[in-house]
N, C-alpha and C positions, 0 to 999 in steps of 0.2 A: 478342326482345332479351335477350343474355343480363343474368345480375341476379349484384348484389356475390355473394350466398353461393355461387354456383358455382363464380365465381373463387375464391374462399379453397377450395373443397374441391378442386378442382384442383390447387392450390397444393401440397397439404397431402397429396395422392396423389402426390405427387413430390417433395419439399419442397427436393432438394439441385437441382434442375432453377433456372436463374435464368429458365430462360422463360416459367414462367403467371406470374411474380412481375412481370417487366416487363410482361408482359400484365397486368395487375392494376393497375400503374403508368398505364399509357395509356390503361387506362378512367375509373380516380381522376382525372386530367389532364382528360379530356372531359366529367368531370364540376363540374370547378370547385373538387374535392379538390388544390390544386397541391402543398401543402405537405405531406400525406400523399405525392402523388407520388411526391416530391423523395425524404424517406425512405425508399422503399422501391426507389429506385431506387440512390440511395447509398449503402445498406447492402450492398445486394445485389454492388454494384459494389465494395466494401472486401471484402465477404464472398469473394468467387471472384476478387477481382483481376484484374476483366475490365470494360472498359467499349465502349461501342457508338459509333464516333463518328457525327456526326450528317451525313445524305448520304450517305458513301461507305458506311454501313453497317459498316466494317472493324471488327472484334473484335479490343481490344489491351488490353495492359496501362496502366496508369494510371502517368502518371511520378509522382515522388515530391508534386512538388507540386500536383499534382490529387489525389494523393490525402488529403494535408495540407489542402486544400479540403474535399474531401469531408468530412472529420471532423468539422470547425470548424462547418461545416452544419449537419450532424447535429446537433452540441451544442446548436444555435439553435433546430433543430425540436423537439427532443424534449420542453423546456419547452412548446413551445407548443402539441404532441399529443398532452401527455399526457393531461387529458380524454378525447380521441374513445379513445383507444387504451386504456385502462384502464374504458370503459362498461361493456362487458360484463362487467367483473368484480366492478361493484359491489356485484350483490346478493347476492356473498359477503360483502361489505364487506373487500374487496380494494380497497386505493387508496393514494394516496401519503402519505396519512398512517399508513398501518397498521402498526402494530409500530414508533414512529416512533425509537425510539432504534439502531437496527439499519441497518449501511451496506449501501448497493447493496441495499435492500427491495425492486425492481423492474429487470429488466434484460429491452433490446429487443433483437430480431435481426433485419432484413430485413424491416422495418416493422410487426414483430408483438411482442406480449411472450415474452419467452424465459424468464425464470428471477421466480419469484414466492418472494421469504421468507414462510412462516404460521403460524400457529398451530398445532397436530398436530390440531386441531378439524376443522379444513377438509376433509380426506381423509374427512371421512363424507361430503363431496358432491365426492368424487373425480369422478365422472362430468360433473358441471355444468360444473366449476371445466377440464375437458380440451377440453370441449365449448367453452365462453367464451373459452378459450385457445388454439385448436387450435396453435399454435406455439409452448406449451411442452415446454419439454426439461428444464428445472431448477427446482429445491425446494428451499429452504433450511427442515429446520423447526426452531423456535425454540422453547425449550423443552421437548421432548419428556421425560416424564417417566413416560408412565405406562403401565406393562410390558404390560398386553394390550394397548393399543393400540399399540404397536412392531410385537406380534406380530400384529395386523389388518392390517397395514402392508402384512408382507414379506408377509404370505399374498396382496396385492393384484395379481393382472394387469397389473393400469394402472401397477406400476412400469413394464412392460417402456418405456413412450414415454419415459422417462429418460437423459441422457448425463449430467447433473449432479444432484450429491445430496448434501445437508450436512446435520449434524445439530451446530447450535449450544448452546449452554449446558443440554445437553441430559443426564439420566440414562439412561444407556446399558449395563448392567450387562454381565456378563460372557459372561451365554448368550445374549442378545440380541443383543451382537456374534457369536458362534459360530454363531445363527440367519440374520443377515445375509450372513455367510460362505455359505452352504447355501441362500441364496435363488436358485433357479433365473430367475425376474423382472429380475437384475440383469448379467445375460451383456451388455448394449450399455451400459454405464456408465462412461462416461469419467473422470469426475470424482467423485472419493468423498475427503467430509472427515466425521471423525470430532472433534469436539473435544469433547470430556465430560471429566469430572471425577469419575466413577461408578468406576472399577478400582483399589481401595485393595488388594488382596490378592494378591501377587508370582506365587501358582501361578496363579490364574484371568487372571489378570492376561495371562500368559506364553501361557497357555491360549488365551484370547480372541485375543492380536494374532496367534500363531502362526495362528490359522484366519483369521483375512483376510490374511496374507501367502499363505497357499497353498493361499487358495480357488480351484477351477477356473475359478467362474462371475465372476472377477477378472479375468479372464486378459489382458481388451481395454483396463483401464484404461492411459491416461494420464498422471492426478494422483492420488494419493494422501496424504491426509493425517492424518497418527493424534498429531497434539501431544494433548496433557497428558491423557492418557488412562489413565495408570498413578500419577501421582503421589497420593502421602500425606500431607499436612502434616505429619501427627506421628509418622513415625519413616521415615529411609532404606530401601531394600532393593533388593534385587539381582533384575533379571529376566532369567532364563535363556531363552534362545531357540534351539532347533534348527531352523536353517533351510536344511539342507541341500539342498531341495527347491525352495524359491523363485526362482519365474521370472518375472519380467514381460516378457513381448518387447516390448513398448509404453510400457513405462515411460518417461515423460520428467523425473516432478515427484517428490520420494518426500518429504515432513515428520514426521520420529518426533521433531519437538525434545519436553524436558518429561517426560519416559518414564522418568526412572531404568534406562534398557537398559544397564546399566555391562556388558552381552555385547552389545552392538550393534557393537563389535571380526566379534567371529565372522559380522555378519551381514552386514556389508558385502565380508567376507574371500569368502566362499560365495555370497554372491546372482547369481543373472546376468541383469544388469541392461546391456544393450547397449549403448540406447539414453537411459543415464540423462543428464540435463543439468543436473539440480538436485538439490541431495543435503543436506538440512539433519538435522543430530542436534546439535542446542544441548540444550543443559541438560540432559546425562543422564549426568553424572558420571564422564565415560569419563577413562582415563589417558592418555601420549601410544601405548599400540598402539592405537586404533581409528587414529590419524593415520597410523600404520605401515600397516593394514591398509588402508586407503583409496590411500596411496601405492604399494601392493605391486599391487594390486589390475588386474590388464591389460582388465577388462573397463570399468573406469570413462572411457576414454578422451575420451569424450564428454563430460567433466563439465565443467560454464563456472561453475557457483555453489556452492562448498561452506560450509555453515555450521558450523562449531565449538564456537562462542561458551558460553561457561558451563560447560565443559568443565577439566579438568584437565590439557590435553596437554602445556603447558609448552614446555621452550626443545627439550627433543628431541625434540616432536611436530611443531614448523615445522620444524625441518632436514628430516625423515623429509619431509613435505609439498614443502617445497623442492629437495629431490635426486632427485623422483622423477618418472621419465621420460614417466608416464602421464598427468602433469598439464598441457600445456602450453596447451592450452587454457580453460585456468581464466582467467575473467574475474572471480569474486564470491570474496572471502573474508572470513569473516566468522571472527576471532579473537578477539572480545572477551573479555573475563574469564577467560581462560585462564593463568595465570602466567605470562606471556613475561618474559623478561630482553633486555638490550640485545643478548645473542646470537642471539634470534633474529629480532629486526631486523636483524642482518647477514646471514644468512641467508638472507633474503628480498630482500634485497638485493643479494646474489650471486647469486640463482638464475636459471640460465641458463631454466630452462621458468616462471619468474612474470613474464616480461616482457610477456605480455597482459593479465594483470591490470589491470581497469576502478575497480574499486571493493576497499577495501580498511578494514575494519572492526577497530580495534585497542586500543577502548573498555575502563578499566579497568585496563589489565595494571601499572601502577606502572613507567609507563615516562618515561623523565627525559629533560631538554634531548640527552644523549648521542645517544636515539634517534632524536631529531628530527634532529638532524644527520644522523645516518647516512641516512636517509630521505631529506634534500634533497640529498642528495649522492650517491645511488642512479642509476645508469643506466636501470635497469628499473622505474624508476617514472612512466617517459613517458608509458604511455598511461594514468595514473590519472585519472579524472576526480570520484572520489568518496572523503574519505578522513576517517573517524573516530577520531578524535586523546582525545573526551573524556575526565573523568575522570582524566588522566594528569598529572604535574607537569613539565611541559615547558618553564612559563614562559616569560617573555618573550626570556630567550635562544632556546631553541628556537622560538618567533613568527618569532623575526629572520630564523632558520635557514629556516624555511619561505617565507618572505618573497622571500626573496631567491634563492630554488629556482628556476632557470630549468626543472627536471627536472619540477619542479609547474605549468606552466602550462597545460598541459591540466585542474587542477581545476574542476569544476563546482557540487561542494558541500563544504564543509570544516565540520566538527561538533567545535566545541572546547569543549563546554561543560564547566562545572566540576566539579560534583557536591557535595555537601554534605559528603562526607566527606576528599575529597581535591582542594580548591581546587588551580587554578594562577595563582591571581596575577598573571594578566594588568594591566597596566599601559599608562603612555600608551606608553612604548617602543614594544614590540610589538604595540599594534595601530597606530601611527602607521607602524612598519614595515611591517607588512599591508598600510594604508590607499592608504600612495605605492607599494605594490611595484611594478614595471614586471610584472612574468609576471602577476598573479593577476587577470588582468585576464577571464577568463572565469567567475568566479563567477559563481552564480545562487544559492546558498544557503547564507548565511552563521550559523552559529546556537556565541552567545557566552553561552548561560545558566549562570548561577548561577557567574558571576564576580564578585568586588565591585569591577566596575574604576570603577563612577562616572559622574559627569556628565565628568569627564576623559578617561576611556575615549570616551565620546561626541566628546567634543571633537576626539580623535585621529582617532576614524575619519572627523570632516568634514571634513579638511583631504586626503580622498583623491578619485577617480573608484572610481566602481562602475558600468561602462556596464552589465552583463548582470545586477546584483543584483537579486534578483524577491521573495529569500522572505531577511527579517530577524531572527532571532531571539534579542532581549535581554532576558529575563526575567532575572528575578531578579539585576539586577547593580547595587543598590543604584541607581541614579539617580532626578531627580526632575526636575523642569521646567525644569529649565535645562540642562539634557541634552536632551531632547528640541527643545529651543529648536536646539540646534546642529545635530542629524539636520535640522530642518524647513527648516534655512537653506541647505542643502546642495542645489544643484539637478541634482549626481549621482545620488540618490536618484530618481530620474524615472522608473525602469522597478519600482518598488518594488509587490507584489501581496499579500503575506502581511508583516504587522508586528505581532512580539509584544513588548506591553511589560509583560505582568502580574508581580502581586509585585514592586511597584516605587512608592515614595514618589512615585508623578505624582496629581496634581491638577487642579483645573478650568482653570488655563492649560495645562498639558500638552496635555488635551483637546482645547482651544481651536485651539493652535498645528497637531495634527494635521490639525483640520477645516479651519484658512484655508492650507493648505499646497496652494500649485498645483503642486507637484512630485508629490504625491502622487494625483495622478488618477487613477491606473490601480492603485490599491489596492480589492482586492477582499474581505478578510479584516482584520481587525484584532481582537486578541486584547488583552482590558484587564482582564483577572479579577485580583482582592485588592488595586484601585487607589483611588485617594480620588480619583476623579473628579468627583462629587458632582453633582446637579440638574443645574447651570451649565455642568459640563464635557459632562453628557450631552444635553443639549439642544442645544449646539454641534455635535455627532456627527450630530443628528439633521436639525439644518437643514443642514449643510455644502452647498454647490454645488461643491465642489469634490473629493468625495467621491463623485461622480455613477457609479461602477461596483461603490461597497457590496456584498456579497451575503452576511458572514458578520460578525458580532460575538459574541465569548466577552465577556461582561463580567459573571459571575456573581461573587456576594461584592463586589462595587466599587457604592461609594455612589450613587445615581443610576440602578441600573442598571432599575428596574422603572418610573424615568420617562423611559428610554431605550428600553424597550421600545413604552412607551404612543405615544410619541411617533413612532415608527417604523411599529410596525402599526397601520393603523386597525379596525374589528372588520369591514366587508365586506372585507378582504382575505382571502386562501386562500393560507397558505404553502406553496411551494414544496418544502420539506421541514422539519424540525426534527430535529434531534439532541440528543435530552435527555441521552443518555449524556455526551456529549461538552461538556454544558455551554454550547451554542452555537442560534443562529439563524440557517438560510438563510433566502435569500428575503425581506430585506430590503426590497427594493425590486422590483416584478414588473417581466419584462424589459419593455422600450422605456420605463421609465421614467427618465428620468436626472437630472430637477431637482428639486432639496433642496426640503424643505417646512417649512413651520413649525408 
């Protein structure tokens, strides 16, 4: 009879094959494994987009909503396998808690782990750690800091079973990227993020990225991403790049944000990047000709995401961006903080090839009621569904404007928050206008922070319908429990999943009102950090029954919060995850739990 480890070597001698994996599947089944099964049937089945139907035997594709099934599945099993599936790794002490400030520590593929974040320790038991895993492909390492063990790294074999590779807040100096470049181990590597903080000095600097731009053994990436790799805190400088060489025929991802490349003009001008689709240089102090070169550019064709943001392109980097014939497929644009003027919101406005544009990022530019209008009054703003407004003084005239945008009804998230240095003044006007608009009626993410519109603001927005609003976000906009009294009365709020009300005068009835609110059932998230919620208020959180699909609370700095905690985890439980960084606790409540305690 055959035995599990044959099937897995099997597997694993073929691994793109889905047929020892469903064979694998149908022995877990007979074994009373169902839920492993399930997983590795599912995955497999999202993975090659192929499913078997049951009987006819016929091999097809999966309609949308089977496969919208499948995933939701997924989500449910993986909680519940993560034990069996992370055994073998324990006696690295690999497990879901490890490194626990860090996202995505654990990623599955096709019912096996795929991507492990660790420590740079771990690679002395490279061979155990490939062996417990045979299904890994990716490494995140975390912290990597110390230069021969970089260079034990690349000198290792065992890169070669790699498509993914990150090196997180990691010291990564100049030769050691140039050593990377030159590692012959890394020719099947799809995925390379570099994000360090280690290349303060413009020539090495220039040195190092120019050899992983046009490294040979690169050739098969991907994704690539080299953010803040070059930055200085304490003084500007210019990184000179010759790239006249650089080719990725595979390129689909490329991230230099962060880099001071103020000649990253020259290298988008010169790259030949075919196949590129995503193309971010934020933050790296470019003028509006990197905009020029990106629009001149006939190889770029393919691009659907371009980032700018933090840039200096100004009003005659979007026209250049907007008149140019190679863009028309541009879905993402991200222009925040770039000096726009109200011209080049017409601009954008007029442009015959931005009428794809999905998402549309414009955070920052000191842009007034004018531009708002010209936006809602925009043709080519039909298919926006995502649009970042904040930081701008738009005010409630421009609210109205937006409001009453039949051009905006396709938005899905609208991001108007304030910002500390340049309020807009939101008022009951305009959000009451929002609140009744007849078009914006497909929100799902609405986020009004650090406005000081009040418990009036509150007021406005309950006198409206929100059928699709999921994720709320009102920090910081002075209100206090009688504000919240008005959200909680409101039984359009009923699809409500993420609500942030930190940095905000709320109290133990605030608390109170969120925990007896049967609107709010399908709240999974709630964020209460720098509140005076105190004992009473957090106690209320913790017994709620009405709160039955909890699984995130931020509420550090807020009174109460360490009797909210106590109250919540009992000491046998095992969370789920934890996010120290983030300030935050998953895993609330373990799944099929759903009634409040005391």
């Amino acid at each position: 009879m055959i035995d599990e480890a044959t099937l897995i070597r099997r597997i694993f001698a073929d691994p793109n094959n889905p047929g020892p994996r469903l064979v694998y599947a149908d022995w877990l089944e007979e074994e009373g494994r169902k839920d492993r099964a399930e997983l590795v049937r599912f995955q497999t089945a999202l993975h090659h987009n192929e499913i078997t139907e049951e009987g006819t035997g016929i091999v097809r594709q999966p309609t949308a909503p089977e496969r919208e099934a499948m995933a939701a599945r997924v989500e449910v099993l993986i909680p519940l396998l993560r034990n069996e599936l992370l055994a073998p790794l324990e006696s690295l002490g690999i497990n879901n808690l490890h490194l626990l400030g860090y996202i995505e520590v654990i990623r599955y593929d096709r019912g096996f782990v795929s991507h492990v974040s660790v420590d740079p320790e771990i690679w002395e038991h490279a061979e155990e750690l490939f062996n417990a895993a045979p299904g890994l492909t990716g490494i995140s390492f975390v912290e990597f800091e110390d230069v021969e063990s970089i260079q034990e790294l690349l000198a290792s074999p065992l890169l070669a079973r790699l498509t993914t590779m990150s090196f997180t807040l990691s010291t990564i100096e100049d030769q050691e990227m140039i050593a990377l470049a030159a590692c012959p181990h890394l020719t099947g590597l799809r995925s390379l993020d570099l994000f360090t903080d280690s290349l303060d000095d413009a020539d090495t600097a220039a040195a190092a990225i120019q050899a992983i731009l046009e490294s040979s053994n690169l050739r098969n990436l991907e994704h690539l991403f080299l953010s803040r790799t070059t930055i200085n805190p304490a003084e500007e400088y210019v990184v000179e790049l010759n790239l006249e060489e650089v080719s990725f025929p595979r390129l689909k991802s490329l991230e230099m944000a962060n880099n001071s490349l103020y000649g990253s003009a020259a290298l988008i001008a010169a790259a030949n990047l075919p196949n590129l689709e995503e193309l971010n240089l934020s933050g790296n102090g470019n003028d509006g000709t990197v905009a020029a070169a990106i629009a001149d550019n006939p190889a770029l064709t393919n691009l659907r995401s371009l980032g700018l943001g933090m840039n200096h392109i100004g009003t005659p980097g979007v026209i250049a961006l907007s008149q140019s014939p190679n863009l028309g497929r541009l879905e993402h644009l991200n222009v925040s903080m770039a000096n726009l003027t109200y011209g080049a919101i017409i601009a954008l406005s007029l442009s015959p090839t931005m009428c794809n544009l999905r998402e549309l990022f414009l955070k920052d530019n000191n842009l007034t009621v004018a531009a708002a209008v010209a936006l809602a009054h925009a043709d080519n703003v039909r298919n926006l569904t995502v649009l970042d407004l904040a930081e701008n003084t738009i005010g409630d005239e421009g609210l109205q404007a937006i409001a009453l945008s039949a051009n905006l009804g396709n938005l899905e998230m609208l991001m108007l928050d304030g910002g500390m240095i340049l309020p807009q003044g939101f008022g009951y006007v305009g959000l009451l206008a929002m609140a009744t608009s007849r078009y914006l009626k497909k929100l799902s993410v609405l986020s009004l922070s650090e406005n000081d519109f009040g418990d009036d603001g509150l007021l406005a927005l309950s006198q409206g319908q929100f059928p699709a609003l999921t994720n709320l976000n009102i920090e910081d906009t002075a209100i206090s429990d009688v504000g919240i009294a008005h959200i909680t009365a409101n039984r359009h709020f009923h699809r409500l999943e993420v609500l942030n009300v930190s940095n905000n005068e709320l109290g133990p009835e605030g608390a109170r009102a969120i925990a007896e609110c049967p609107h709010f059932a399908t709240l999974r998230t709630i964020q209460m950090a720098n509140t005076g919620i105190g004992a009473a208020g957090a106690q209320a959180i913790a017994e709620s029954n009405c709160l039955s699909r909890l699984a995130k609370i931020s509420a550090l700095q807020s009174a109460g919060f360490r009797h909210l905690v106590a109250q919540l985890l009992s000491p046998e439980e095992r969370l789920r995850e934890v996010n120290m960084l983030g300030e935050s606790i998953f895993g609330v409540r373990p799944p099929g739990q759903n009634e409040g305690r005391s």
